[in-house]
TORKOLNU-13384 format. One line per 4 residues: number of its first residue (from 1); for each residue y, x, z of N, C-alpha, C. Coordinates in steps of 0.02 Angstrom, whole numbers, padded with zeros to 5 digits. Each point is the difference from the previous one (the first is absolute). Example, Ala and Ser with C-alpha at 12.3 -4.5 7.8 and 13.67 -1.06 7.14 Angstrom:
REM TORKOLNU-13384
1 = -00284/00660/00390/00059/-00045/00000/00060/00045/00000 ~ 00053/-00018/-00036/00059/00042/00003/00055/-00039/00037 .
END
This chain:
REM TORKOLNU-13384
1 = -03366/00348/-04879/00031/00056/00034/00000/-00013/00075 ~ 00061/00014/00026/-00022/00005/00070/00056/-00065/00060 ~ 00049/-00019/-00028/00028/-00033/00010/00068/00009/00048 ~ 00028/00062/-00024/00051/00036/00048/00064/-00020/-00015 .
5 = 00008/-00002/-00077/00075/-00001/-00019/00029/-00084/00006 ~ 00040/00031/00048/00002/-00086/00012/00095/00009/00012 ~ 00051/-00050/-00044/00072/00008/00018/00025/-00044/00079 ~ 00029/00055/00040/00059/-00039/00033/00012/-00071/00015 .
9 = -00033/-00048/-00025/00025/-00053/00005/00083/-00029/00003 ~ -00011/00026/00093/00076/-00017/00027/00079/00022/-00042 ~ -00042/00057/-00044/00069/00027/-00026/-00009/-00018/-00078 ~ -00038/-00048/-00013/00010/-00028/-00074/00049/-00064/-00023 .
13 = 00049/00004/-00047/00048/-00048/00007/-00060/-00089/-00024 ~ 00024/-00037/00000/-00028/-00068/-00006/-00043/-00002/-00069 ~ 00050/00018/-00062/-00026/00013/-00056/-00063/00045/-00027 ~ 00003/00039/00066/-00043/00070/-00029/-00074/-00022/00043 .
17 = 00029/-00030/00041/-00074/-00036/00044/-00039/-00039/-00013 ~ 00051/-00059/-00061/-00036/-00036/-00022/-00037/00028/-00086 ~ 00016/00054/00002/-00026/00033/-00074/-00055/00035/00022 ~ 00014/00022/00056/-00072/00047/00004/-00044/-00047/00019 .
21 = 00009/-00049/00045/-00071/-00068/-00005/-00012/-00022/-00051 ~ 00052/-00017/-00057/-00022/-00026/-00037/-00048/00051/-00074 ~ 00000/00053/00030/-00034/00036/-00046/-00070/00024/00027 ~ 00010/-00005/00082/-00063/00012/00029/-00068/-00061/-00020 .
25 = 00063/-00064/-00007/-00068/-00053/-00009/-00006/-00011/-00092 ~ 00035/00031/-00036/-00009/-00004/-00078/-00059/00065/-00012 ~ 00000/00038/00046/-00051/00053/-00007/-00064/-00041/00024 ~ 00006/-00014/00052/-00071/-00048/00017/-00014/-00033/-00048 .
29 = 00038/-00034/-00040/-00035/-00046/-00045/-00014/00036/-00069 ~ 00020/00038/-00007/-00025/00036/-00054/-00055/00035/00010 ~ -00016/00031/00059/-00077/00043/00021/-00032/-00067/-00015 ~ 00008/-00078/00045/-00045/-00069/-00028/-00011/00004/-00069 .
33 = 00047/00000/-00044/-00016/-00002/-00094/-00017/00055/-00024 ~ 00016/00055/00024/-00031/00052/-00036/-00052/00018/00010 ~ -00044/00009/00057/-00032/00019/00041/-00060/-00063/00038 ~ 00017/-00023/00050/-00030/-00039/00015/00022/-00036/00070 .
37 = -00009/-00043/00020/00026/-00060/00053/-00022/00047/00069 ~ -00047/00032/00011/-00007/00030/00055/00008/00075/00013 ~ 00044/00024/-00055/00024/00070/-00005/00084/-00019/00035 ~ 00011/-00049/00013/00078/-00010/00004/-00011/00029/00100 .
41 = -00080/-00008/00026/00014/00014/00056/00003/00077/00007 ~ 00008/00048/-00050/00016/00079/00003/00093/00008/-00004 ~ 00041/-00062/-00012/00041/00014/-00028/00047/00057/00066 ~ 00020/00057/00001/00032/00026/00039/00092/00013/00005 .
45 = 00019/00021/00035/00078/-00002/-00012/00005/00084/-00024 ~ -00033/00026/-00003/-00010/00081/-00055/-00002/-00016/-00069 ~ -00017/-00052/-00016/-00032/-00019/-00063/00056/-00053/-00057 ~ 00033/-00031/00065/00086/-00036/-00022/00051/00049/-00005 .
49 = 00001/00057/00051/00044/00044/-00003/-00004/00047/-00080 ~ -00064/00002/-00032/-00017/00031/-00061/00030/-00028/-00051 ~ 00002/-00096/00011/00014/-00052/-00046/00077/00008/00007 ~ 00036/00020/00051/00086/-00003/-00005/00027/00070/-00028 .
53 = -00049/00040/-00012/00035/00070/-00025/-00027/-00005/-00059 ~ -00042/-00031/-00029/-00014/00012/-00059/00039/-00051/-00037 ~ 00026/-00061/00027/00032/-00053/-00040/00076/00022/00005 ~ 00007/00023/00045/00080/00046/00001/00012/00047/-00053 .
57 = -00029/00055/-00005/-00005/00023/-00067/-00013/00008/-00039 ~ -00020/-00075/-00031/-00015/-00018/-00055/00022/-00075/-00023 ~ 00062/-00031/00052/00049/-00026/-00032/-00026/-00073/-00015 ~ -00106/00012/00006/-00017/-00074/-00017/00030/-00068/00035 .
61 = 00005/-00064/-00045/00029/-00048/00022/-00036/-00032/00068 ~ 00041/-00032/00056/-00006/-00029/00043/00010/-00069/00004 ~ -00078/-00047/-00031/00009/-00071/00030/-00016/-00022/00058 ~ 00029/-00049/00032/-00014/-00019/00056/-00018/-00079/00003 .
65 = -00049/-00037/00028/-00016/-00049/-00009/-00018/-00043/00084 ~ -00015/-00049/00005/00009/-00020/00061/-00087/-00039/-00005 ~ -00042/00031/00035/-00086/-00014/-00008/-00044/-00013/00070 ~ -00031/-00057/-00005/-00053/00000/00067/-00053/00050/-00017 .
69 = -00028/00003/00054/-00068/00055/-00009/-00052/-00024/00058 ~ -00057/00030/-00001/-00038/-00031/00033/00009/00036/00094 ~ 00046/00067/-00013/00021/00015/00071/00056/-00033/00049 ~ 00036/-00049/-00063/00065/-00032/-00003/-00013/-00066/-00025 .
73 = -00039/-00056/00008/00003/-00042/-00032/00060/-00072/00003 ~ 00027/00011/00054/00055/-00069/00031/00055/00026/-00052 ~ 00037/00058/00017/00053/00016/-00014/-00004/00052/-00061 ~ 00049/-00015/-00056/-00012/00063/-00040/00027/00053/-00021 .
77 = 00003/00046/00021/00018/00076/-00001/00023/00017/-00071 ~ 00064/00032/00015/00022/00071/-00044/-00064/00044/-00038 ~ -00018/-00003/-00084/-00040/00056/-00020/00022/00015/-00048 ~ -00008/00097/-00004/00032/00011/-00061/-00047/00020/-00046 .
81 = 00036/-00006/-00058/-00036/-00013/-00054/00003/00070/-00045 ~ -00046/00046/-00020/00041/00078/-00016/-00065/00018/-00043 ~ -00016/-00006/-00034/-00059/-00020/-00062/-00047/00078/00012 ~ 00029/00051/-00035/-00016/00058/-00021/-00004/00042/00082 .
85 = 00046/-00028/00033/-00004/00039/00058/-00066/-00012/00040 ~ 00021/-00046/00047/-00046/-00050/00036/-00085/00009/-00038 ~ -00030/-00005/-00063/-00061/00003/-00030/00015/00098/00027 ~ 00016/00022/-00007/-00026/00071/00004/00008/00013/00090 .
89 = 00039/-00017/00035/-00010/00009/00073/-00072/-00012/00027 ~ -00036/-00088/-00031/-00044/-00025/00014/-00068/00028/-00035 ~ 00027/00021/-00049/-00093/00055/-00024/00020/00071/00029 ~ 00048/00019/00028/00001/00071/00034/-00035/-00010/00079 .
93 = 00017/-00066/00020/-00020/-00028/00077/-00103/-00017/-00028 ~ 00010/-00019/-00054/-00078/-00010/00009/-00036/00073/-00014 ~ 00010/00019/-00041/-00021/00089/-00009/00007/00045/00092 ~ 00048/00004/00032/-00004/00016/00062/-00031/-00029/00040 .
97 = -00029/-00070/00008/-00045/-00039/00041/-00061/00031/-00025 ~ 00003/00008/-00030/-00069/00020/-00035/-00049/00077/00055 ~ 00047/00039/-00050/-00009/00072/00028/00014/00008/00064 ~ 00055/-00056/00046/-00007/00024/00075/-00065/-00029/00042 .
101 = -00014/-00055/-00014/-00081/-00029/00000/-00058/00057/-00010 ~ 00005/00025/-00040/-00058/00049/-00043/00003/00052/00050 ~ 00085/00038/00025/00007/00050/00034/-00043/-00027/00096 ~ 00044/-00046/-00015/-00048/-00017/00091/-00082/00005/-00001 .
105 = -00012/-00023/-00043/-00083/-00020/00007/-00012/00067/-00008 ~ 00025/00051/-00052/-00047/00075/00007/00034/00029/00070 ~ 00047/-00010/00015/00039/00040/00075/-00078/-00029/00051 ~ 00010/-00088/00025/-00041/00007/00057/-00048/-00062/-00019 .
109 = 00011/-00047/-00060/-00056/-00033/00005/00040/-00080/00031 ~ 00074/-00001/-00005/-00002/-00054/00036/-00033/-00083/-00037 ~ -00018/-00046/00051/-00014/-00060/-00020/00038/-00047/-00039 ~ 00068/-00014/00018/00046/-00021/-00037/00001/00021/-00063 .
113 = 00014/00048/-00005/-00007/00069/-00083/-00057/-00032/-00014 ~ -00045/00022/00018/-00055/-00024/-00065/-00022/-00082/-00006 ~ 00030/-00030/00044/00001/-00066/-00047/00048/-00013/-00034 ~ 00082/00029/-00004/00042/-00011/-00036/-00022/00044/-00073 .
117 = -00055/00045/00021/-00001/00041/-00082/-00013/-00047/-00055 ~ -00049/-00045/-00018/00011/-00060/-00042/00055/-00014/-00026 ~ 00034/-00019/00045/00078/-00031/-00018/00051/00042/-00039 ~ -00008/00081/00043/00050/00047/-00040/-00022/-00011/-00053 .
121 = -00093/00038/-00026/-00013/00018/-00070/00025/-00066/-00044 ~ 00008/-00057/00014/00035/-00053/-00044/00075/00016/-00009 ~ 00035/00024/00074/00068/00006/-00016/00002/00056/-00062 ~ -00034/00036/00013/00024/00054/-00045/-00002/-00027/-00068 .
125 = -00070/-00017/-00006/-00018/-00013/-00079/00070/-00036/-00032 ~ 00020/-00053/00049/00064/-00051/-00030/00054/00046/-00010 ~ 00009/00054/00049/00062/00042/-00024/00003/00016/-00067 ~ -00070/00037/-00018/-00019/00027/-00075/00056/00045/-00014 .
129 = 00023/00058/00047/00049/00054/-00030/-00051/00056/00035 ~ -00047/00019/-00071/-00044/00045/00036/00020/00069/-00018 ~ 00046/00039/-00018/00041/00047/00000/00035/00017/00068 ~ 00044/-00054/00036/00027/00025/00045/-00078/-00034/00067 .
133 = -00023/-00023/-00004/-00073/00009/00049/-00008/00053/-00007 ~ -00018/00034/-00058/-00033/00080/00000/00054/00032/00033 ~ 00059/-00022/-00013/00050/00077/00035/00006/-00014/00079 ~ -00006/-00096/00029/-00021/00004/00067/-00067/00031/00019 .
137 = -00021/-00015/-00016/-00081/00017/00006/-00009/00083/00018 ~ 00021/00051/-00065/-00006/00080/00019/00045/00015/00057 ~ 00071/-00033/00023/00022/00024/00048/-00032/-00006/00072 ~ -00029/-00069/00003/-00008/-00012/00048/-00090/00048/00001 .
141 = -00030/00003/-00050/-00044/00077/00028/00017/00040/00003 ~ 00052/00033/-00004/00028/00069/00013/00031/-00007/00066 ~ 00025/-00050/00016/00028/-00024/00062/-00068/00016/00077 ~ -00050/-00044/-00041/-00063/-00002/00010/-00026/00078/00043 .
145 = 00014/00028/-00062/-00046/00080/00029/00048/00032/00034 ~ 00054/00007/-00007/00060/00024/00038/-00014/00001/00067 ~ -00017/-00100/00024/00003/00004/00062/-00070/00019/00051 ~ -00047/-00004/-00051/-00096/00022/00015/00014/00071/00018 .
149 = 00041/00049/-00047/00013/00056/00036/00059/00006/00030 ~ 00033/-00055/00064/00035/00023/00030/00067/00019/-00027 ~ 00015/-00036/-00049/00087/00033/-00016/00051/-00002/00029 ~ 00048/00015/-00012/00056/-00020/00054/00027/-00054/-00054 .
153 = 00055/-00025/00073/00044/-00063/-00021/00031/00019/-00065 ~ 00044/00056/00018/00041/00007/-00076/-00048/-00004/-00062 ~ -00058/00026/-00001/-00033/00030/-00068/-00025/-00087/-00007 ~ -00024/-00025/00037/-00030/-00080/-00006/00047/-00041/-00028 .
157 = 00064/-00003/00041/00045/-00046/-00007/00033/00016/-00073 ~ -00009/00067/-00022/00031/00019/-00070/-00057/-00048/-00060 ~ -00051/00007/00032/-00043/-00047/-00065/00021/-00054/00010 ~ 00000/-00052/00052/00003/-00050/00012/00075/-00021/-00046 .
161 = 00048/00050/-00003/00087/-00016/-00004/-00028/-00002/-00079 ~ -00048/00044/-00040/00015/00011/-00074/-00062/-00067/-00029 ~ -00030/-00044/00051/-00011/-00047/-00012/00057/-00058/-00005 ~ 00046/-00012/00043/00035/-00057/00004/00049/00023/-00047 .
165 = 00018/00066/-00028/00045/00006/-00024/-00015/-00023/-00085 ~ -00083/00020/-00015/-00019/-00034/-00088/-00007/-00070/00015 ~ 00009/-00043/00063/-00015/-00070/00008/00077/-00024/-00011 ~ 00039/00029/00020/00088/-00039/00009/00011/00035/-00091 .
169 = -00020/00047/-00031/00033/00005/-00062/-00047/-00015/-00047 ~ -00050/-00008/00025/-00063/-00033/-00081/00037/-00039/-00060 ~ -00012/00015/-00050/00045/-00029/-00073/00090/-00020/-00007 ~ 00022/00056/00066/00082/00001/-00005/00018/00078/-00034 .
173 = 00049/00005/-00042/-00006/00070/00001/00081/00027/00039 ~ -00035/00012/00069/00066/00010/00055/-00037/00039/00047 ~ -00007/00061/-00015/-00027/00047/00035/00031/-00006/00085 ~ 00103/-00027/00015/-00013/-00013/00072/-00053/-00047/00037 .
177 = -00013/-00034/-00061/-00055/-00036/00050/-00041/00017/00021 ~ -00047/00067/-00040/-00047/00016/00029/00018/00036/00070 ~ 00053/00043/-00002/00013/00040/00045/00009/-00067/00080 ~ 00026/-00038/-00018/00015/-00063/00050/-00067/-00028/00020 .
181 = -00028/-00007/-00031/-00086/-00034/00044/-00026/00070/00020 ~ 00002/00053/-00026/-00015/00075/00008/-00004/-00001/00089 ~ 00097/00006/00020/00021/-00003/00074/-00035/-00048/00036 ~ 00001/-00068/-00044/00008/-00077/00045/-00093/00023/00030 .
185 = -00040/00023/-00048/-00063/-00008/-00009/-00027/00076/00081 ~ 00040/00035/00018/-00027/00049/00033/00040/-00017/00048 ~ 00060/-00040/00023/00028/-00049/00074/-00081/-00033/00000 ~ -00026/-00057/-00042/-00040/-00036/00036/-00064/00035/00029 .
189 = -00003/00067/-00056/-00069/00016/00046/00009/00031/00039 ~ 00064/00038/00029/00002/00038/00060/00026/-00069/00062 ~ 00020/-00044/-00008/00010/-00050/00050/-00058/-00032/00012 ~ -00070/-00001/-00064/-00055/-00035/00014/-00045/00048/00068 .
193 = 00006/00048/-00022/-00014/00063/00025/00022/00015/00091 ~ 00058/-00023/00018/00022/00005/00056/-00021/-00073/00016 ~ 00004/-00034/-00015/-00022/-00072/00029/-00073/-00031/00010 ~ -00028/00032/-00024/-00077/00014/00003/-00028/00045/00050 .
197 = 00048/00070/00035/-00027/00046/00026/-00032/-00014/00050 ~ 00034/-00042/00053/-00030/00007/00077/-00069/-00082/-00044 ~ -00028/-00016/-00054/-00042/-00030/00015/-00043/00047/-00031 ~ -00018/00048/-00039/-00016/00044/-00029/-00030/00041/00051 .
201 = 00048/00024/00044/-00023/00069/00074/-00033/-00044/00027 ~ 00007/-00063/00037/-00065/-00028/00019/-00067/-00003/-00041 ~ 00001/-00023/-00033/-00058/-00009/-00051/-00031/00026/-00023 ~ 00056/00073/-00001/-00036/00088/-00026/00002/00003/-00083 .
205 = 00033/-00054/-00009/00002/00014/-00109/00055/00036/-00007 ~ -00001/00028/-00044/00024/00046/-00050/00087/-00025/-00017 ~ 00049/00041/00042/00055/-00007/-00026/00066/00066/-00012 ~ 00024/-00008/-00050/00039/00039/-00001/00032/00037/00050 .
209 = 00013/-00031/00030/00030/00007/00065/-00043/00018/00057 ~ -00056/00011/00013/-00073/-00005/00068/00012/00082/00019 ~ 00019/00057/-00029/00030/00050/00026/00062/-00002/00064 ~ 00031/-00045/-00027/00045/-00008/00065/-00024/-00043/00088 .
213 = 00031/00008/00049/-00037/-00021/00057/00045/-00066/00011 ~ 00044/-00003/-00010/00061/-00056/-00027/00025/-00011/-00059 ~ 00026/-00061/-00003/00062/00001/-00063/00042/00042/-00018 ~ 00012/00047/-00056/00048/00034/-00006/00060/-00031/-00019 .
217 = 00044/-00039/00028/00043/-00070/00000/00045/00028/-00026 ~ 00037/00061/00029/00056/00030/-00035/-00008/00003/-00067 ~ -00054/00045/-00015/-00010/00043/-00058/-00022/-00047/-00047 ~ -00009/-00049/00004/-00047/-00048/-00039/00076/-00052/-00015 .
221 = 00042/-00018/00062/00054/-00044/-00033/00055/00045/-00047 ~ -00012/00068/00008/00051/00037/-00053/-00048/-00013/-00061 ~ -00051/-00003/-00022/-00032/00028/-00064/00008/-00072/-00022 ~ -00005/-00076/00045/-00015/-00039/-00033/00081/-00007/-00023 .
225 = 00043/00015/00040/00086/-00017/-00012/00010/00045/-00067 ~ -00043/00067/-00023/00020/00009/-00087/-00030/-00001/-00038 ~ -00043/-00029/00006/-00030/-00041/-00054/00048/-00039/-00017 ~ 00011/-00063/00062/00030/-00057/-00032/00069/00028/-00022 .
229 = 00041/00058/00024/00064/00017/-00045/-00034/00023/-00073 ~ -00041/00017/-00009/-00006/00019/-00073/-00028/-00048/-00029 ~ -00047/-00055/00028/00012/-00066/-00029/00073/-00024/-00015 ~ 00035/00006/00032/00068/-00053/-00014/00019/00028/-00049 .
233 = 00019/00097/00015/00056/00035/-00050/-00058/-00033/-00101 ~ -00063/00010/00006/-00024/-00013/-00050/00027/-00087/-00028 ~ -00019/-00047/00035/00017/-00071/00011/00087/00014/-00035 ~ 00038/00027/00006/00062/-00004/-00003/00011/00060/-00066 .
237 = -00023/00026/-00051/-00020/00013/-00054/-00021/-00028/-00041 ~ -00030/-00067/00025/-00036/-00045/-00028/00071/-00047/00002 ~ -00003/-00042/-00093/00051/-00054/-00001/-00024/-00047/00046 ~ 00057/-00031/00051/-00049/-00057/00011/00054/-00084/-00038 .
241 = -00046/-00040/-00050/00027/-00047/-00025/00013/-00058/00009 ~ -00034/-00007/00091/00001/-00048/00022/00037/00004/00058 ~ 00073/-00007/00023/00048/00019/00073/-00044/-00030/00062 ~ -00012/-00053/-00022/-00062/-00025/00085/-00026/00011/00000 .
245 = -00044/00022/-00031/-00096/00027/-00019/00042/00090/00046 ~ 00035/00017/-00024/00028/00062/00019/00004/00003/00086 ~ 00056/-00048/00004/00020/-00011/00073/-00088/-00020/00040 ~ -00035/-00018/-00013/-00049/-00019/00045/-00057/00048/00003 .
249 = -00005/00061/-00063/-00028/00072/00005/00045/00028/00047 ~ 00065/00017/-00008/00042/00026/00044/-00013/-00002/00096 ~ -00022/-00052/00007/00011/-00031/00055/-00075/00009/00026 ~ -00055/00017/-00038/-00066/00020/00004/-00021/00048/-00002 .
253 = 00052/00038/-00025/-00009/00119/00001/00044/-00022/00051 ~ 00054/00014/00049/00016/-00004/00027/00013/-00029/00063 ~ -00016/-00063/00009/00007/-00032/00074/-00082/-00008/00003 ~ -00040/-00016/-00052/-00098/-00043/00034/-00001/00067/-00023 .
257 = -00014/00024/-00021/-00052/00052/00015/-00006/00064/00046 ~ 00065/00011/00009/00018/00034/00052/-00016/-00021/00075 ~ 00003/-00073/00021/-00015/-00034/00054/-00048/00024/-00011 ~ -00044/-00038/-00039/-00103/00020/-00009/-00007/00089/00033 .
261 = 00039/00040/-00020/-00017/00065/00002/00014/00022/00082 ~ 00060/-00044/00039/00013/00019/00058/-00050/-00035/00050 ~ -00015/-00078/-00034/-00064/-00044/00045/-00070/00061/00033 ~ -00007/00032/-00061/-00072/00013/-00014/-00005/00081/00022 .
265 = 00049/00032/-00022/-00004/00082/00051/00039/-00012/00058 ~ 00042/-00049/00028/00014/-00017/00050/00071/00049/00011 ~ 00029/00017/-00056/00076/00006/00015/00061/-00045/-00016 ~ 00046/00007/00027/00027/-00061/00010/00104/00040/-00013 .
269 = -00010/00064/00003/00062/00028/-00049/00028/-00039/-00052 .
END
């Protein structure tokens, strides 16, 4: 994904800081076992944020173990241990490496992209959930033609939202979830969207946004500010079974992502 959702830090209590590292590096090591040793360098903080809402409501157990790694080898780090979770974050991260690789090289051909294509078509194969590939896969061509003819943000960002939204509820049956990656999924592409623009108007590619002669900063920090309320009000429909796993979503609809949204259209309300 894209690497936006990122919590507050400063306003996370000690406990909750050391849970979300320690789940950021139990996810790395699970993309290593599930996946492969050099897929761990896709691992994103979009992709942990998926791993704390899905292990929140769903109550799965939280081990924590104390492990060197080869990014960490002196000292050894907090990792958590979350079986069912963690394996499905890490074949959802290899399935999206995949197709965003595939998407660059048909967009412009870049060099990077097509030597990483090798690597995805392996990530994927290891995922082996070729049901929800197919359901990434058709969105992101419909996404595809949407933007070849010029769509607007809303109509784009609506595919993009009913992608993340079958990725956060795949084999739960908790329809808020879908509605919750739904919102979470059309914040990132309208923030990808504004944060991309002024390199886009130089460059002359194709953006949602290339109708405007500026940032529409206002209008763009209201749309991204309800989304994320209808992320939360959904999020908060949703049991959550884990109180810290809770508190550190909380603190990520509300204090990081909102920053992200004021950084990037440049309001500061």
């Amino acid at each position: 994904m894209f690497g936006y959702i990122k919590p507050m830090t400063e306003e996370l209590k000690v406990k909750e800081q050391e849970l979300y590292k320690s789940i950021y590096c139990g996810l790395c090591s699970a993309m290593g076992e599930h996946i492969c040793t050099s897929n761990r360098l896709t691992l994103s903080y979009d992709i942990v944020f998926l791993a704390l809402v899905r292990c929140c409501v769903t109550g799965e157990r939280i081990h924590i173990e104390k492990k060197r790694c080869m990014a960490h080898p002196i000292k050894p780090r907090n990792r958590a241990y979350i079986p069912e979770t963690l394996r499905y974050c890490a074949r959802v991260s290899a399935l999206l490496t995949y197709y965003n690789v595939k998407d660059d090289i048909e967009d412009g051909g870049k060099l990077k992209s097509k030597l990483l294509l090798p690597s995805a078509k392996r990530y994927m194969k290891k995922a082996d959930m070729p049901d929800l590939g197919e359901i990434i896969k058709n969105r992101l061509d419909t996404l595809c033609s949407l933007e070849k003819e010029g769509g607007s943000l809303d109509r784009n960002a609506d595919c993009f939202g009913s992608l993340l939204g079958e990725v956060f509820a795949y084999g739960l049956e908790n329809p808020e979830l879908y509605n919750f990656g739904y919102h979470i999924g059309k914040w990132i592409y309208m923030i990808d969207a504004a944060d991309d623009f002024e390199k886009d108007k130089k460059a002359g590619e194709y953006n949602p946004l290339s109708d405007y002669e500026a940032l529409p900063c206002e209008a763009l920090n209201i749309a991204c500010t309800l989304e994320l309320e209808a992320a939360y009000a959904a999020f908060n429909r949703t049991e959550a079974k884990n109180q810290v796993l809770k508190a550190i979503i909380e603190n990520i609809l509300t204090l990081g992502m909102p920053s992200v949204s004021h950084k990037i259209t440049g309001e500061n309300k």
